[in-house]
DSSP file (Angstrom, degrees, kcal/mol; ACC not computed):
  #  RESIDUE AA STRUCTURE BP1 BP2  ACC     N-H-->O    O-->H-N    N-H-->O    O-->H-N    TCO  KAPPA ALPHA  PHI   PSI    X-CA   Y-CA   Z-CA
    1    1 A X              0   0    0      0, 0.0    93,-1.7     0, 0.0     2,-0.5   0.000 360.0 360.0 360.0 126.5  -50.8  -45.7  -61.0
    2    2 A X  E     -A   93   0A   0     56,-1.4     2,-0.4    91,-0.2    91,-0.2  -0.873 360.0-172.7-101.7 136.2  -50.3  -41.9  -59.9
    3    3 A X  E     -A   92   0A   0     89,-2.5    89,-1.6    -2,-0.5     2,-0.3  -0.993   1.6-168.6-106.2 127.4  -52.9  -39.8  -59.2
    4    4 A X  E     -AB  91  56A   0     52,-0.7    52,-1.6    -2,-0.4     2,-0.3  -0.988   8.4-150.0 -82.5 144.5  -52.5  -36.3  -58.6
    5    5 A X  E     -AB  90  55A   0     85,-2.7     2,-1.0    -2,-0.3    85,-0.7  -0.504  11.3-167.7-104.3 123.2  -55.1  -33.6  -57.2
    6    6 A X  E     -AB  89  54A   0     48,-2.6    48,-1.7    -2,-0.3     2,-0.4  -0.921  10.3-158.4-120.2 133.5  -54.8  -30.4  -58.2
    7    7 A X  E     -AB  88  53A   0     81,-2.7    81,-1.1    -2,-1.0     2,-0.6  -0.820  14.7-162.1-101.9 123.3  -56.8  -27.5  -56.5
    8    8 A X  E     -AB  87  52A   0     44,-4.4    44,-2.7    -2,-0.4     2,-0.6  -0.973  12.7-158.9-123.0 120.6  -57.0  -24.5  -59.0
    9    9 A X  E     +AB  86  51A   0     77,-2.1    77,-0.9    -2,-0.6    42,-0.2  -0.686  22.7 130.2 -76.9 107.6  -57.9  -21.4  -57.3
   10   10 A X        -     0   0    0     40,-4.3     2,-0.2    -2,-0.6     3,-0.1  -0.926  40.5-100.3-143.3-158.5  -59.4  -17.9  -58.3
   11   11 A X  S >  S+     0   0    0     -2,-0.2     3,-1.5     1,-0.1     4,-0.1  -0.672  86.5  17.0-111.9 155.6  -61.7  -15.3  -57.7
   12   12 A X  T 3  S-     0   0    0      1,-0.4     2,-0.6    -2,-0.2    -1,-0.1   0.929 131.4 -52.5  80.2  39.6  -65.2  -14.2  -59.4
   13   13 A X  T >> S+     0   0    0      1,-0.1     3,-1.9    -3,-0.1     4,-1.1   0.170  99.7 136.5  85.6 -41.8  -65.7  -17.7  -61.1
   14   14 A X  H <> S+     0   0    0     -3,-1.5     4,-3.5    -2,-0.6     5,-0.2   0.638  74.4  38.8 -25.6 -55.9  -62.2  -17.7  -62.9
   15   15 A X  H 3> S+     0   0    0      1,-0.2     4,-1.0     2,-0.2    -1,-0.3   0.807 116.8  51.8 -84.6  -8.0  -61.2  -21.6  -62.0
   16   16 A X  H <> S+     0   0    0     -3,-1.9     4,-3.4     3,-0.1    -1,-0.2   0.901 112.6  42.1 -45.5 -66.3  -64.8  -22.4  -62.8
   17   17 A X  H  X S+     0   0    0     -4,-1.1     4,-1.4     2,-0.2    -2,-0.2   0.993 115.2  55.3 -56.9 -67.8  -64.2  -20.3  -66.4
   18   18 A X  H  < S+     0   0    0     -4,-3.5     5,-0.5     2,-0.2     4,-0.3   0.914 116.9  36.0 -28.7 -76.0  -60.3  -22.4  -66.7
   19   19 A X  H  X S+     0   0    0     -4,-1.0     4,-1.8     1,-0.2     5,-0.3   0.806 112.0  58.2 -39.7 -64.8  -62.2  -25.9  -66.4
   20   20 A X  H >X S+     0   0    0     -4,-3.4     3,-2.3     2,-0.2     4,-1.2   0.819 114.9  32.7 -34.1 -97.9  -64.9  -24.8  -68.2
   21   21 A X  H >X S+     0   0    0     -4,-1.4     3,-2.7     1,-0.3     4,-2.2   0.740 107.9  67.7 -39.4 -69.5  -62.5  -23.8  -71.7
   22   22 A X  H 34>S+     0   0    0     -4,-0.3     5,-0.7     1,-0.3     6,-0.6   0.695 111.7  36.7 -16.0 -54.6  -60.0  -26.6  -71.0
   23   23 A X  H <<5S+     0   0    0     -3,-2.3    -1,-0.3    -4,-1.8    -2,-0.2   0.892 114.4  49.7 -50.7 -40.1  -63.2  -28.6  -72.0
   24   24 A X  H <<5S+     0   0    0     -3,-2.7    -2,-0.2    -4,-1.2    -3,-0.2   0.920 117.6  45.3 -76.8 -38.6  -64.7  -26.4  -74.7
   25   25 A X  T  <5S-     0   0    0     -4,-2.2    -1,-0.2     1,-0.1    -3,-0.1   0.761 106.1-120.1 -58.5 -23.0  -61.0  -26.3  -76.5
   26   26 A X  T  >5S+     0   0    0     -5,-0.5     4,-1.4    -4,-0.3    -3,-0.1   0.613  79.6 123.7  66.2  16.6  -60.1  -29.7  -76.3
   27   27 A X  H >><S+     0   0    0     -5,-0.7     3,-5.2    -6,-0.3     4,-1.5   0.878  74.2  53.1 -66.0 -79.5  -57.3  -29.4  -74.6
   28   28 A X  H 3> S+     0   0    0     -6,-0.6     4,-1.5     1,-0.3     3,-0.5   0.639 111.5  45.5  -3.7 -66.9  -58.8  -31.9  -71.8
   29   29 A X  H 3> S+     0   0    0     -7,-0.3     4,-2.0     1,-0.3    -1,-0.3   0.757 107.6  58.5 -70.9 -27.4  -59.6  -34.6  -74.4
   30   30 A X  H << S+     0   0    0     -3,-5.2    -1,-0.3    -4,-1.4     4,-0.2   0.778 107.6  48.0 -70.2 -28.7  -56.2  -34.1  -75.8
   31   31 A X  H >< S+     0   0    0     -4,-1.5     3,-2.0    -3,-0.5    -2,-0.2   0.995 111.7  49.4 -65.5 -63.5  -55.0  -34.9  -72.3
   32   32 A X  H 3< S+     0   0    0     -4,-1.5    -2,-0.2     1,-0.3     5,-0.2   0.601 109.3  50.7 -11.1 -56.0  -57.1  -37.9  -72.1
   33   33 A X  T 3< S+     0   0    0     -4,-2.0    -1,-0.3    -5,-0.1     2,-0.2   0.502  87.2  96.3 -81.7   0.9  -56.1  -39.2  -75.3
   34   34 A X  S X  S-     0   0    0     -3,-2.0     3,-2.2    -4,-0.2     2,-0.2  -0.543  89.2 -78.7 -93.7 143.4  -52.3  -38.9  -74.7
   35   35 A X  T 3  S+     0   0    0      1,-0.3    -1,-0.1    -2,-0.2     3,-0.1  -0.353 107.0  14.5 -68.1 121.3  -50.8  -42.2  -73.5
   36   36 A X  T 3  S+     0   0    0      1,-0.3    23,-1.7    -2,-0.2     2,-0.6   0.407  87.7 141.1  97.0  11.3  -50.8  -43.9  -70.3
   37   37 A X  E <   +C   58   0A   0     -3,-2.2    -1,-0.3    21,-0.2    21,-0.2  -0.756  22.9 175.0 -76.0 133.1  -53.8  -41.3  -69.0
   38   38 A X  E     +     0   0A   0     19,-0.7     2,-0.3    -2,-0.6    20,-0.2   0.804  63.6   7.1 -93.8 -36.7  -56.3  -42.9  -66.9
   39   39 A X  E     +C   57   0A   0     18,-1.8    18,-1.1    -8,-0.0    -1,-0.4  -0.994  36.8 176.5-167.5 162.2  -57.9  -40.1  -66.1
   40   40 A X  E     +C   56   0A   0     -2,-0.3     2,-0.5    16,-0.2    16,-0.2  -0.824  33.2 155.2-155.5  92.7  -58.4  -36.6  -66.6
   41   41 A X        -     0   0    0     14,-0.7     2,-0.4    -2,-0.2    14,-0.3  -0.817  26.3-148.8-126.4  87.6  -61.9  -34.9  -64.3
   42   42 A X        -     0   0    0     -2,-0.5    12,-0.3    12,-0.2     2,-0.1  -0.508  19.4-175.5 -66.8 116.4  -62.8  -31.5  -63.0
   43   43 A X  B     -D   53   0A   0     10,-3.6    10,-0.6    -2,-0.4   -24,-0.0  -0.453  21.1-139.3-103.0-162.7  -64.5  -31.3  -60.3
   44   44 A X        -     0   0    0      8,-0.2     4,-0.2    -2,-0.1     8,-0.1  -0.463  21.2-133.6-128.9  64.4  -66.3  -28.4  -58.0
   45   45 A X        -     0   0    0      2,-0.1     6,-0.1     1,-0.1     8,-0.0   0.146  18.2-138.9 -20.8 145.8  -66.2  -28.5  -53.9
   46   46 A X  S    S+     0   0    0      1,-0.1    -1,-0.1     3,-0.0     0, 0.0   0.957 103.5  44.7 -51.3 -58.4  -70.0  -27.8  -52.8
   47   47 A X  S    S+     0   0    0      1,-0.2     2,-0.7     2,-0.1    -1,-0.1   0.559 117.6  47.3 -79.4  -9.8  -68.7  -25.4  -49.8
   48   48 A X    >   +     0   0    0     -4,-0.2     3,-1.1     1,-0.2    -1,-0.2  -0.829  54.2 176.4-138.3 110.5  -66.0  -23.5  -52.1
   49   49 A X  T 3  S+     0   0    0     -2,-0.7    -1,-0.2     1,-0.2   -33,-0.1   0.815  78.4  64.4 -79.5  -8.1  -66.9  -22.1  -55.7
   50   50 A X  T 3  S+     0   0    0    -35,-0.1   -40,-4.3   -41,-0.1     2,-0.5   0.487  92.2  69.3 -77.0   3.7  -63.5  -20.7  -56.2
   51   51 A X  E <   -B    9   0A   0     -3,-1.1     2,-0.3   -42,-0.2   -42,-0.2  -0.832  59.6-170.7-121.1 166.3  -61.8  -23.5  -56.2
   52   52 A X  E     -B    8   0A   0    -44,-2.7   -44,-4.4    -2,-0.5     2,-0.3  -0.913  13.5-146.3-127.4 159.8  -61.8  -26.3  -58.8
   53   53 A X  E     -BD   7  43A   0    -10,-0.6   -10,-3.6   -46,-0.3     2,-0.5  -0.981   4.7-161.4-116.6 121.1  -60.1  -29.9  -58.4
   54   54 A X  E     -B    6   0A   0    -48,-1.7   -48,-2.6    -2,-0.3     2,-0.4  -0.944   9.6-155.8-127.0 131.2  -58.7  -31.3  -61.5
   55   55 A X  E     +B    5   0A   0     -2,-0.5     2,-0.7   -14,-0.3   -14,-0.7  -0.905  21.6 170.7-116.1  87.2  -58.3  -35.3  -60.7
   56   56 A X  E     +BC   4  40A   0    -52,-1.6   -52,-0.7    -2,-0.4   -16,-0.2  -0.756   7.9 174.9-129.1 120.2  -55.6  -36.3  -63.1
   57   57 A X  E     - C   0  39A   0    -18,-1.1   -18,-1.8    -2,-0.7   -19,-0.7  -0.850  10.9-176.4-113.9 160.7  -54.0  -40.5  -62.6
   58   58 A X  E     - C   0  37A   0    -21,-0.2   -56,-1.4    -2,-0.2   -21,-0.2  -0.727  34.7-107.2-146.3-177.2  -51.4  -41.6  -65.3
   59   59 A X  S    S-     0   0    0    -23,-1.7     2,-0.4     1,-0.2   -22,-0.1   0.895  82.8 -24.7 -85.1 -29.6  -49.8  -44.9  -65.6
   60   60 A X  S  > S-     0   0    0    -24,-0.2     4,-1.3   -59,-0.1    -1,-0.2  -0.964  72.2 -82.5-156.5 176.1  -46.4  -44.2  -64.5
   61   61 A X  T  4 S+     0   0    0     -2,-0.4     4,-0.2     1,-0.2     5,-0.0   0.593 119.2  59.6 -63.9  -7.2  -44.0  -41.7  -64.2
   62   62 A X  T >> S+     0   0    0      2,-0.2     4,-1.8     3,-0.1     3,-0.8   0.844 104.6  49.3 -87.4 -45.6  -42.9  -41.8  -67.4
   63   63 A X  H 3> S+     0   0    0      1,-0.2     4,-0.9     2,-0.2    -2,-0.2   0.754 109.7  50.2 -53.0 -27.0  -46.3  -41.0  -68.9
   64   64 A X  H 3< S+     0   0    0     -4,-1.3     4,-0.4     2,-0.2    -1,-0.2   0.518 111.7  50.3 -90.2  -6.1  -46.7  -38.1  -66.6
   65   65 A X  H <> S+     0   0    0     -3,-0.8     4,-2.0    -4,-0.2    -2,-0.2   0.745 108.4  54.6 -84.0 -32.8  -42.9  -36.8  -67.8
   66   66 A X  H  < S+     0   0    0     -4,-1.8     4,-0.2     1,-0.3    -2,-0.2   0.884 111.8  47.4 -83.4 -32.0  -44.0  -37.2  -71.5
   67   67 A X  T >< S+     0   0    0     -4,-0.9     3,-2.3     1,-0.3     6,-0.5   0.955 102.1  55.8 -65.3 -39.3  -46.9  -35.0  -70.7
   68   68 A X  T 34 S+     0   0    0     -4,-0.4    -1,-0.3     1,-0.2    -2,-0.2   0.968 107.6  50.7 -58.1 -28.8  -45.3  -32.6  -69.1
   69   69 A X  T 3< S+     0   0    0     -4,-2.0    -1,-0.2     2,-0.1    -2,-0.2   0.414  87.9 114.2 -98.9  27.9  -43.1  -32.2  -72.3
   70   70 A X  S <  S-     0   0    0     -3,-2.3     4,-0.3    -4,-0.2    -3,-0.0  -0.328  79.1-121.6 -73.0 142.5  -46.4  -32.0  -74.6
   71   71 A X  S    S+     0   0    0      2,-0.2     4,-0.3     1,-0.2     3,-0.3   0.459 106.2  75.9 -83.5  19.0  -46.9  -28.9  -76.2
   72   72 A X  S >> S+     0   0    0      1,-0.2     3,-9.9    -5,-0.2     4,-0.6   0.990  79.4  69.1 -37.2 -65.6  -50.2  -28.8  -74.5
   73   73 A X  H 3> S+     0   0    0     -6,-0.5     4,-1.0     1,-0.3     5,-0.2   0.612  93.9  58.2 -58.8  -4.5  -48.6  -27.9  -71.4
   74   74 A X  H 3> S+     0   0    0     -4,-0.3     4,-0.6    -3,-0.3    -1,-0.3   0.730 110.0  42.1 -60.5 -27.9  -47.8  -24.5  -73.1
   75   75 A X  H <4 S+     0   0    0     -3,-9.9    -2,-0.2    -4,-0.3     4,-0.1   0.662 109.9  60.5 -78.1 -38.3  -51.4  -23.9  -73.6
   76   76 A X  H  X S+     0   0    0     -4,-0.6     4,-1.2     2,-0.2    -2,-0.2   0.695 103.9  44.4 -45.0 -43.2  -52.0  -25.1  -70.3
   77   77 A X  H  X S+     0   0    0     -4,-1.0     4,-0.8    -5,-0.4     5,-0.3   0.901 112.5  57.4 -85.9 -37.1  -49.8  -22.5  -68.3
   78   78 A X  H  X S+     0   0    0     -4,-0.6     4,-1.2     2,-0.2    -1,-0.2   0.752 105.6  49.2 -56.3 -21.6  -51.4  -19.7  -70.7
   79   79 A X  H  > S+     0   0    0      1,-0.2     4,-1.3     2,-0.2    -1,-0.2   0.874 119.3  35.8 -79.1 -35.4  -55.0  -20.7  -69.6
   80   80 A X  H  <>S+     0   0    0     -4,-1.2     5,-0.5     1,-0.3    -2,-0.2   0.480 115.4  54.7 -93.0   8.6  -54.0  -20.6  -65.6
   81   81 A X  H ><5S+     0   0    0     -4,-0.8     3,-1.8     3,-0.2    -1,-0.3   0.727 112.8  46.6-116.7 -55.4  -51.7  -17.5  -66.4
   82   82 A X  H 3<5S+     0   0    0     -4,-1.2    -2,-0.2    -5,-0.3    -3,-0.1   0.621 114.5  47.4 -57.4 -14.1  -55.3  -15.9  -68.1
   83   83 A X  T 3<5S-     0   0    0     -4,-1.3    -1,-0.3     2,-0.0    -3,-0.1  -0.240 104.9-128.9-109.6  20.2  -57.3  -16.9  -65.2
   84   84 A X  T < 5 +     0   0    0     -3,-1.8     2,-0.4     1,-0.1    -3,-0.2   0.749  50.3 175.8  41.6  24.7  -54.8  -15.6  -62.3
   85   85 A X      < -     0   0    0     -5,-0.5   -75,-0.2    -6,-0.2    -1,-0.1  -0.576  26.2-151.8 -88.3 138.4  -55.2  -19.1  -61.0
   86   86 A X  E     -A    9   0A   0    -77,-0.9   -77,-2.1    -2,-0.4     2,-0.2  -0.457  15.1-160.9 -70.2 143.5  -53.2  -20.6  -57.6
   87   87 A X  E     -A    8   0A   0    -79,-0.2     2,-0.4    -2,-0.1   -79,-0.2  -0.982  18.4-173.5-126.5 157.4  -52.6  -24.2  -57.4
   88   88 A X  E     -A    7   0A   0    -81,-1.1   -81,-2.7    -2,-0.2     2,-0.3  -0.940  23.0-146.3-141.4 156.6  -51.7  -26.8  -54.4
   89   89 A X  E     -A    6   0A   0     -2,-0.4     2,-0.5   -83,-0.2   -83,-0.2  -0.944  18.0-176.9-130.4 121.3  -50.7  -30.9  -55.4
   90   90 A X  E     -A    5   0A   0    -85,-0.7   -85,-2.7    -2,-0.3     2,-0.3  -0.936  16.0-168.2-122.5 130.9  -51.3  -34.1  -53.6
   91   91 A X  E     -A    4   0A   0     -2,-0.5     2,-0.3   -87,-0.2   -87,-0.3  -0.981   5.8-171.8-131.8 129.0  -49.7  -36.8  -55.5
   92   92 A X  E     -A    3   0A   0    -89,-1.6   -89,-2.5    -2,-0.3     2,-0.3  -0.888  18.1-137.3-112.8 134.9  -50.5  -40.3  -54.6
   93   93 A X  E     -A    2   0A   0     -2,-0.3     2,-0.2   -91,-0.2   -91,-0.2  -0.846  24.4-130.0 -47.8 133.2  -49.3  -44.0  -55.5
   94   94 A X        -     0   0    0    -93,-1.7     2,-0.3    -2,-0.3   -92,-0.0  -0.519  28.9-168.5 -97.8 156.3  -51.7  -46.4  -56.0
   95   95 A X        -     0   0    0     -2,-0.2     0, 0.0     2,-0.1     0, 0.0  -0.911  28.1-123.7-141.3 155.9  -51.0  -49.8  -53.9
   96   96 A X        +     0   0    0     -2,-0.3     2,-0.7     0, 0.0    -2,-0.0  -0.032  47.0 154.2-106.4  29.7  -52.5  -52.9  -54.2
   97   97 A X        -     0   0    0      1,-0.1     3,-0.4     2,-0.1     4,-0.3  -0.580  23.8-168.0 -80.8 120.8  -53.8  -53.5  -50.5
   98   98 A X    >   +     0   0    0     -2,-0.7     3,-0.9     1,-0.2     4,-0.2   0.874  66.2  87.9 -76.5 -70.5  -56.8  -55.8  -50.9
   99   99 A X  G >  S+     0   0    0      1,-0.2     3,-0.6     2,-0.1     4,-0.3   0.513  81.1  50.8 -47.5 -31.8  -58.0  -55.2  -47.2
  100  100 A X  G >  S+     0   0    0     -3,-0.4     3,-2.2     1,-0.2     2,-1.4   0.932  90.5  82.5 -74.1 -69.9  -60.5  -51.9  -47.4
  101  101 A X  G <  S+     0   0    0     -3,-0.9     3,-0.5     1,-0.3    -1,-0.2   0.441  79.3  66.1 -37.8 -23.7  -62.5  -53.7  -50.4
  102  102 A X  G <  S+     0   0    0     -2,-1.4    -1,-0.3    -3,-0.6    -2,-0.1   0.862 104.5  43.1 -55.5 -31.9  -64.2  -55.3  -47.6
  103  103 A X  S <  S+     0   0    0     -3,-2.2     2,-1.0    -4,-0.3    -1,-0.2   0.404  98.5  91.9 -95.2  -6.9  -65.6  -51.5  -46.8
  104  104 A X        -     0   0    0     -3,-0.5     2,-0.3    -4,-0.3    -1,-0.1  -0.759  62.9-159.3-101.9 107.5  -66.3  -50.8  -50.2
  105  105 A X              0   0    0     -2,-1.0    -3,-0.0     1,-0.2    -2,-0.0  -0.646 360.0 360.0 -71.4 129.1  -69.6  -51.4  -51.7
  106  106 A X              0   0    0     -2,-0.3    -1,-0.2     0, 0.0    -2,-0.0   0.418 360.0 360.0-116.7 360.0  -70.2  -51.8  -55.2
């Protein structure tokens, strides 16, 4: 699995407003439903309201190439291009080391 975190920046509520339509459109669920997404989540930091966090894992790299080459992602750059929003990426690989479950309570 790959995960990557995306921080979407603005000012005066903007990446607040982005997340916000991305839902209301259906773009989001369109993401969701496109093959070999795991997940698709906006979140909010408490301490920062300008920023949003878009939490998005796929199955492989080939699913996250076939998205990119969605015409979503045209609609996608037009939302963050309408909102004047900044982004920063941390991309992760998921690994199967067993040993923290011990720390995780379920």
């Amino acid at each position: 699995m790959i995960t990557v975190n995306l921080y979407y920046k603005g000012e005066k509520g903007s990446a607040r407003a982005f997340a916000d339509e991305m839902e209301s459109s259906g773009i989001a669920d369109a993401i969701r439903a496109e093959q070999g997404n795991l997940r698709y989540e906006y979140f909010q930091p408490i301490g920062d309201p300008e920023t949003v966090l878009l939490i998005d894992s796929w199955t492989d790299q080939a699913a996250i190439d076939a998205h990119h080459a969605s015409p979503m992602m045209k609609q996608l750059a037009e939302l963050r291009e309408k909102y004047d929003l900044h982004m920063t990426i941390e991309r992760f690989v998921s690994d199967e080391y067993k040993a923290d479950h011990r720390f995780i309570r379920k």
